[in-house]
C-alpha positions in Angstrom: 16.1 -38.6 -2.6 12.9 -36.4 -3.3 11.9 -36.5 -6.7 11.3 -33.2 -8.2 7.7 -32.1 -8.4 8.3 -30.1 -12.0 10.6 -32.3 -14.0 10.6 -29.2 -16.4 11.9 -27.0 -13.2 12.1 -23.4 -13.5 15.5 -21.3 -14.4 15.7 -17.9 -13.0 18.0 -15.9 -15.9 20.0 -12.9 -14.7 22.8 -10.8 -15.8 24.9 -12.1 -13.0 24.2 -15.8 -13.5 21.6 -18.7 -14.0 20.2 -20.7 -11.2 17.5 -22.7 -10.6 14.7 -22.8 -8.4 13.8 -26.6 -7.6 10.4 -27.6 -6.1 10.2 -31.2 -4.4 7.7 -33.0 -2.3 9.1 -35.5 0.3 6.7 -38.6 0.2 5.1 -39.8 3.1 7.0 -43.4 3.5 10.4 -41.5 4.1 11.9 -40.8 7.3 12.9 -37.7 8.4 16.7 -38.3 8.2 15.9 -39.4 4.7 14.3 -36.9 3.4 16.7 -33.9 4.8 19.5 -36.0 3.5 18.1 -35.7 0.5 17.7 -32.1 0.8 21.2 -31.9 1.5 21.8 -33.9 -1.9 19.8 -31.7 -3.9 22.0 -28.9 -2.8 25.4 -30.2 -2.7 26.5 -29.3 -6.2 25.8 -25.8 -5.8 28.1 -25.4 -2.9 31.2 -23.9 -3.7 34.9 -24.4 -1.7 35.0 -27.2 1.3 33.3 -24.2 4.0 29.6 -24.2 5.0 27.9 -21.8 7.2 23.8 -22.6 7.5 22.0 -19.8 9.0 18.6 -20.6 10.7 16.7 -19.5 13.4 15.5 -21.1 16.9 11.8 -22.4 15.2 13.2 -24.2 12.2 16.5 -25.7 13.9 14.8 -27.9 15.8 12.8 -29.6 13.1 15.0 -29.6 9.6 18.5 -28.1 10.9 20.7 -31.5 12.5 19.5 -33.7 9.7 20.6 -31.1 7.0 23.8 -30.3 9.0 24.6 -34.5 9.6 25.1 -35.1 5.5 27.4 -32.1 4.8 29.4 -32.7 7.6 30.4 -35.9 5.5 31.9 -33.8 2.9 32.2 -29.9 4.0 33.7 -28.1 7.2 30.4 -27.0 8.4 28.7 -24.4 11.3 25.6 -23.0 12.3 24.6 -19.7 13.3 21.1 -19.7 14.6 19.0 -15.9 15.0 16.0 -15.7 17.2 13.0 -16.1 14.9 11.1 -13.0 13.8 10.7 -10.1 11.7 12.2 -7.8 14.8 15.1 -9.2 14.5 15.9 -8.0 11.0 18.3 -6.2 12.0 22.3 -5.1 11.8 22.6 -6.8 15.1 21.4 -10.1 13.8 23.7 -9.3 10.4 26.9 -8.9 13.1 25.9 -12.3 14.3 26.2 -14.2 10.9 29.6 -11.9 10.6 30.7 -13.2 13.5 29.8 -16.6 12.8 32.2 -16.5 9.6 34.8 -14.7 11.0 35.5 -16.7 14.1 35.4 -20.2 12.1 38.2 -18.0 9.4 35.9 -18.6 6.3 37.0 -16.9 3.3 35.6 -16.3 -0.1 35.5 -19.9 -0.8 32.5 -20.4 1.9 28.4 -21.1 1.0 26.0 -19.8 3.2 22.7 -21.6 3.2 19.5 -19.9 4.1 17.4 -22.3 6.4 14.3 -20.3 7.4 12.0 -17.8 5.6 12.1 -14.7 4.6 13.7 -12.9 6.9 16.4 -15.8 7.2 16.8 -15.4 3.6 17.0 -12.2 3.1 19.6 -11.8 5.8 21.5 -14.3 4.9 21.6 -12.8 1.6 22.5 -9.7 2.7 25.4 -11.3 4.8 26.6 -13.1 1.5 26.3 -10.0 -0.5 28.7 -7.8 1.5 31.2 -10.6 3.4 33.8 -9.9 1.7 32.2 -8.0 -0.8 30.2 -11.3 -2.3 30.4 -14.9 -1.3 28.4 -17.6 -2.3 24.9 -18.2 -1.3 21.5 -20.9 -1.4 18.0 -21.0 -0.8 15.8 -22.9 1.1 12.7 -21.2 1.8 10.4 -23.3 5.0 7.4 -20.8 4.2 5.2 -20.3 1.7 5.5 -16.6 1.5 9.7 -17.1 0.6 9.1 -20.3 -1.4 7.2 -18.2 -3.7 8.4 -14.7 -2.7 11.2 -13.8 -0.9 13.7 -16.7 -2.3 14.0 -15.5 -5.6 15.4 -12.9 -7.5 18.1 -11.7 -4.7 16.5 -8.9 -3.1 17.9 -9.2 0.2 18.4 -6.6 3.3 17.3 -5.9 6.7 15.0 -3.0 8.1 15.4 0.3 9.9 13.6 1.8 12.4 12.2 4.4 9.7 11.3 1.9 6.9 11.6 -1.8 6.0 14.2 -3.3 3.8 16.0 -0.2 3.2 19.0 -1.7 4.1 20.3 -3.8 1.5 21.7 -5.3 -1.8 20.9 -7.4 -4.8 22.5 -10.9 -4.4 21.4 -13.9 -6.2 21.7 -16.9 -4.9 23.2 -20.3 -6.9 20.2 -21.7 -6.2 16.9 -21.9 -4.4 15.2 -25.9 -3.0 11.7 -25.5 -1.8 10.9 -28.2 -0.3 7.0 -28.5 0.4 6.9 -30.9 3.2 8.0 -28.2 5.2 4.9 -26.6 4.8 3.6 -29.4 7.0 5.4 -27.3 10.2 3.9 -23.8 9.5 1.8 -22.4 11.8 -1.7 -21.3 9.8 -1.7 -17.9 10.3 2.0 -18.1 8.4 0.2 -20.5 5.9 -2.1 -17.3 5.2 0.5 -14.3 5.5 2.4 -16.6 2.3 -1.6 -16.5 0.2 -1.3 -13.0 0.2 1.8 -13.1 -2.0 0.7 -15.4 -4.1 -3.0 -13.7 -4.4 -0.7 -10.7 -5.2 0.8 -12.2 -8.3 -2.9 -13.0 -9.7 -4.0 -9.2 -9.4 -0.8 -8.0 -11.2 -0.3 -10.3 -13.7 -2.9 -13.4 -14.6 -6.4 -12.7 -13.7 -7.3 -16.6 -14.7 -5.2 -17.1 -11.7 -7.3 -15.1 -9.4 -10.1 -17.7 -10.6 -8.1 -21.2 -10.3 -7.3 -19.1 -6.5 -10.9 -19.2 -5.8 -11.5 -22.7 -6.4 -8.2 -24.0 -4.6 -7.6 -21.9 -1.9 -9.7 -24.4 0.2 -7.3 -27.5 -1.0 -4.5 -25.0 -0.1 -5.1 -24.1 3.5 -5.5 -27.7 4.0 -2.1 -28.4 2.7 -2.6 -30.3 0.1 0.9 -30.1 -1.0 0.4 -30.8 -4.6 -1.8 -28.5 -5.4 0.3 -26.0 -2.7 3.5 -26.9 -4.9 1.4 -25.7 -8.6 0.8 -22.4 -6.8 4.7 -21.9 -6.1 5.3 -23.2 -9.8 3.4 -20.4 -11.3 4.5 -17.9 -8.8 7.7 -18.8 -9.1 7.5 -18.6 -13.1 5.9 -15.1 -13.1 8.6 -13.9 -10.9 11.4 -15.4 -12.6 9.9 -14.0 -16.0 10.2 -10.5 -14.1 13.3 -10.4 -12.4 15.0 -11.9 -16.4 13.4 -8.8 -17.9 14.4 -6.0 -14.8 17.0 -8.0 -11.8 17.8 -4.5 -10.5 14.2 -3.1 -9.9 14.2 -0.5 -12.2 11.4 -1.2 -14.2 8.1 -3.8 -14.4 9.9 -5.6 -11.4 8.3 -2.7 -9.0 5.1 -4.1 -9.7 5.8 -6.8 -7.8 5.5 -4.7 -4.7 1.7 -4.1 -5.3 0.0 -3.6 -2.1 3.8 -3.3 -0.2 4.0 0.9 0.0 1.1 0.4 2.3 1.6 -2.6 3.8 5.2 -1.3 4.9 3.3 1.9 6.8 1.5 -0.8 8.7 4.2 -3.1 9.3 6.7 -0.1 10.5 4.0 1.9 12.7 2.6 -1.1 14.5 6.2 -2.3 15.2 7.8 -5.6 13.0 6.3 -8.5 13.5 2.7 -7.2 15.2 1.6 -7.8 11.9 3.1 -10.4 9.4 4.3 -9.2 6.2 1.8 -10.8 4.1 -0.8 -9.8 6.7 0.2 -5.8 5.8 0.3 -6.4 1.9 -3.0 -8.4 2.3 -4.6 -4.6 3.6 -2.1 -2.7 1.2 -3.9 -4.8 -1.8 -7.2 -3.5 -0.4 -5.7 -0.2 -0.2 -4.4 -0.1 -3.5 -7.2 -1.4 -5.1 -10.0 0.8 -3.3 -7.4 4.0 -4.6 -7.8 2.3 -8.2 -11.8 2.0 -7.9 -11.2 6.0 -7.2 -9.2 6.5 -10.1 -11.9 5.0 -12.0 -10.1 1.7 -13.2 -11.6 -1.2 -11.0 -15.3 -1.1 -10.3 -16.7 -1.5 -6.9 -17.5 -5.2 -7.6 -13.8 -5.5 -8.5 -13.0 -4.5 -5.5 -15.5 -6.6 -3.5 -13.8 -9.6 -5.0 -10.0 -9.3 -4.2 -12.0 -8.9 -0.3 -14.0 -12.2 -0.6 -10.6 -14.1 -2.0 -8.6 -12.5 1.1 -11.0 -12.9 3.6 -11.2 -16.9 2.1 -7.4 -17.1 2.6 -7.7 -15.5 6.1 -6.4 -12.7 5.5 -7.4 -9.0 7.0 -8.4 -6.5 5.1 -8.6 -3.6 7.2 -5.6 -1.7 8.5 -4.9 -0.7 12.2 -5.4 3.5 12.9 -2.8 5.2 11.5 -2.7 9.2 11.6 -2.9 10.1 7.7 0.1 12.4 7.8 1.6 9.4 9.6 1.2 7.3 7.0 2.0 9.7 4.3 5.1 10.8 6.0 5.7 6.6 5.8 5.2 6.6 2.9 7.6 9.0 2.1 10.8 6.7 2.9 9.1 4.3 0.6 12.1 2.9 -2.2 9.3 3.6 -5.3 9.5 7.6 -4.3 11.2 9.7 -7.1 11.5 13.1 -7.4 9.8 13.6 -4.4 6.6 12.1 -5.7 4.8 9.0 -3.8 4.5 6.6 -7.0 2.0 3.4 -6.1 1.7 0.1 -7.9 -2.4 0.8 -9.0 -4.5 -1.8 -10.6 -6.1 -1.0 -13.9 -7.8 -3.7 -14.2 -7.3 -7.2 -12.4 -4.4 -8.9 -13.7 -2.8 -5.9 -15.0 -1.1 -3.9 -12.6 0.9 0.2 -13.3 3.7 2.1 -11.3 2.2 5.5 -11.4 2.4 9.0 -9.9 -0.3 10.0 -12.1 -3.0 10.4 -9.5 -4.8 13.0 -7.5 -3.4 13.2 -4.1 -6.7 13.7 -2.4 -7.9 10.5 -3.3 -4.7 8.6 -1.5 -5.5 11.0 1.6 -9.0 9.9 1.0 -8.2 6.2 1.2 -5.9 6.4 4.3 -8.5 8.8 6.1 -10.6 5.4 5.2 -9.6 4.0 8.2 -7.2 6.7 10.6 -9.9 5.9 13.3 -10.6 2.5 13.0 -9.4 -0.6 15.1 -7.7 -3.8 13.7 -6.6 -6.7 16.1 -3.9 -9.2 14.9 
């Protein structure tokens, strides 16, 4: 069985309930059937009732899905349902299909489903959980980096509409969350990359002596070296736990976990989802954000420069496609952070501490979209 990488783990505290989020690193000298047996034993005690219904997609099934599926077959009544991979298919159509999964095999409230994928398995998953009916129970296992340390935790889950991304949705936590860093091993590098900019995110918010251990092992990262891969998720994973016990609901300091996302959503929706990767569109929101905050007068110029170099280290863009600016505003506008008819932003005042405000001039957002309304950015 793979050992734990954190013996202290992490616990994610919520009003709903406790889980936790376990990190493990399959060594070298096991097999493959061994080591997703294993996975299968790390999860077993947080499935509820004798039904099973694993959601994946056509990419991941093929490398981790019959030697997960083999082990609970031993002990649960168990299905698939797998979506075609990609962030255009976050969609109610793809939702129907895990509905129709569970209602042809007559699970009821006693079934688990299990999330095999990233985030956009996970958060459709958890979305199918949260509303079959009206709450069944549900687990984590993130294959990319961006969900290990993102996505996975703290039961945000939903699918997108053609007007705006994830504003179809629910909270739902799941009983548990298993990232597994040898899967890491089977994810393409520019998905590698899209996962930095979430955890490069986390520094700028909340721990700017994380933005420095980032620059000295983002190198050691992009070659997967896993240990070193799995201390990142720790810490991510801890920060975002700390949030989500303090706010689950998003109604307070967990917002500024979407630093860099009002942006990035305008670029992700008006180029069409999954042109650009989600953590490809925060990467350029971040720039975004923090070229507004240089404006506001809170990070200097040199501030700025350096969230660039560590972006461009992680290979990451940092300039966005041409969008018209009313375009973007008007995006903007169906963003979830809008109140009172006011665009609020996640702004940096200084690096590692992050504000939801609404407390700037307009001009100087038009200014930073008009940045850029004419320029040209190939993915």
């Amino acid at each position: 069985m793979a050992t734990p990488l954190f013996h202290d783990g992490l616990t994610v505290h919520t009003h709903s309930h406790d889980y936790p989020i376990v990190i493990t690193e399959q060594s070298s000298t096991e097999q493959n059937s061994t080591e997703q047996s294993a996975m299968a034993q790390q999860i077993m005690p947080y499935i509820t009732g004798r039904q099973v219904l694993i959601v994946t997609n056509e990419t991941i099934a093929p490398l981790y899905l019959a030697a997960l599926e083999a082990p609970l077959a031993k002990q649960f009544i168990v299905k698939v349902c797998i979506l075609p991979d990609g962030e255009q298919y976050k969609n109610q159509t793809s939702i129907n299909q895990i509905y129709d999964a569970l209602m042809a095999e007559h699970f009821n409230r006693d079934v688990t489903l299990i999330a095999l994928g990233g985030g956009v398995i996970g958060d459709m998953t958890g979305f199918a959980a949260a509303s079959f009916m009206r709450g069944v129970n549900f687990i984590q296992i993130p294959t990319t980096l961006l969900s290990q340390v993102d996505s996975s935790v703290g039961g945000k889950t939903g699918i997108n509409h053609a007007q705006g991304k994830n504003m179809i949705g629910a909270f739902w936590q799941p009983q548990m969350v298993l990232a597994e860093m040898s899967t890491l091993k089977t994810l393409p590098a520019r998905e590698l990359s899209a996962g930095l900019a979430e955890v490069i995110k986390y520094a700028l918010i909340m721990d700017a002596e994380f933005l420095t251990w980032l620059e000295h092992n983002l190198p050691a990262m992009m070659a997967l070296d896993l240990a070193v891969l799995g201390e990142a998720v720790k810490r991510c994973c801890q920060y975002k736990a700390d949030v989500v016990a303090q706010d689950e609901r998003e109604s307070g300091v967990r917002a500024l976990l979407n630093f860099g996302h009002t942006f990035g959503h305008v670029i992700e929706t008006h180029e069409g989802y999954g042109n650009w990767l989600h953590g490809e569109a925060v990467a350029v929101g971040m720039v975004q954000a923090a070229e507004l905050s240089q404006k506001i007068g809170w990070l200097t110029s040199e501030d700025v420069a350096r969230i660039k170099r560590v972006l461009t280290l992680a290979n990451l863009p940092i300039t966005p496609p041409a969008i018209d600016v009313q375009t973007a505003l008007d995006l903007m506008g169906h963003d979830k952070k809008v109140k009172h008819g006011q665009i609020r932003l996640i702004l940096l005042k200084s690096l590692g501490d992050a504000v939801l405000t609404n407390d700037f001039d307009a001009e100087l957002l038009t200014d930073v979209l008009s940045q850029h309304s004419s320029s040209e950015r190939q993915i």
